[in-house]
N, C-alpha and C positions, 0 to 999 in steps of 0.2 A: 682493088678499086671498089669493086663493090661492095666488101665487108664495111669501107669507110664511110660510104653511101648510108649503109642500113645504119651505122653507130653515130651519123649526126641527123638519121631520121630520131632515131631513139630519143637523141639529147634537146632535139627539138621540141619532141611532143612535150618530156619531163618538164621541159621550160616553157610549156603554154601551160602545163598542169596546177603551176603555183598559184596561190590564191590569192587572191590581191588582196588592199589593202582599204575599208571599206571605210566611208567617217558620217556622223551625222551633219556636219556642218559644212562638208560637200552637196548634200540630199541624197546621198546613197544610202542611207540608214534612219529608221524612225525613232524618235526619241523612245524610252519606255513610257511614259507619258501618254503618248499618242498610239501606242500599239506593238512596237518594237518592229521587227523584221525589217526586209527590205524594201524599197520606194525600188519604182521601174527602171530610173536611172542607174542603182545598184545590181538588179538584176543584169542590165543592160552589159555593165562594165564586167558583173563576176561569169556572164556568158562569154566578152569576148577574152577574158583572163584564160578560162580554163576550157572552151569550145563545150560546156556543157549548153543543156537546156532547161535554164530551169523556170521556171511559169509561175505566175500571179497565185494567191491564196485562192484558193475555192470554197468561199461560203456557203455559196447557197446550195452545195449536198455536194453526193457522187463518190466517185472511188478514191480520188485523189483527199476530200475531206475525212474520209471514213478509216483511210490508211497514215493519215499525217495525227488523226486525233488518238489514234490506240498505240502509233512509236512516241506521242507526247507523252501518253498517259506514263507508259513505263518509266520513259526517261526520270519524269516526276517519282515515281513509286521508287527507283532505283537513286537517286537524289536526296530521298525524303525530303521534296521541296511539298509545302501544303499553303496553294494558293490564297485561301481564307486568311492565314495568319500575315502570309507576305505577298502582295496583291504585285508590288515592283519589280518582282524578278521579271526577266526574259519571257521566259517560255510562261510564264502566264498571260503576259496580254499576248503573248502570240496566240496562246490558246483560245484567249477573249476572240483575238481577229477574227479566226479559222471558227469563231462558235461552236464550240467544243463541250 
């Protein structure tokens, strides 16, 4: 009885853990255009999808901008994406957002 308890605990979390599915034309998502990432709405929805927490951009400084701009930087470096030439990817105006 109880091993069946713990194996539909398990199969539960797995099934809150999946990621949903995000759209701009819902408001869950910014256009690239306008900055990319997520609108609150979006955060709203991928928190109660996966029970994480995840929090608004921090512009204006802190640990949160200082550790989101140096895994961007990589990603970039590791990508060879180079914003100057292609200003429309993703992660650069995410970088714009975060002021980077």
């Amino acid at each position: 009885m109880e091993e069946e308890n713990k194996e539909e605990e398990v199969m539960a979390k797995k099934k809150k853990r999946k990621t949903p599915s995000l759209s701009i034309k819902r408001g869950e998502k910014l256009p690239v255009s306008k900055g990319a990432g997520l609108t609150a709405k979006g955060r709203a929805k991928y928190n109660r999808a996966t029970g994480s927490k995840l929090k608004a951009p921090q512009p204006g400084g802190g640990k949160r901008k200082k550790s989101y701009c140096s895994r961007s930087a990589g990603q970039m470096k590791m990508h060879g994406i180079n914003c100057s030439k292609t200003p429309k990817k993703r992660i650069c105006a995410a970088r714009r957002r975060w002021k980077c």
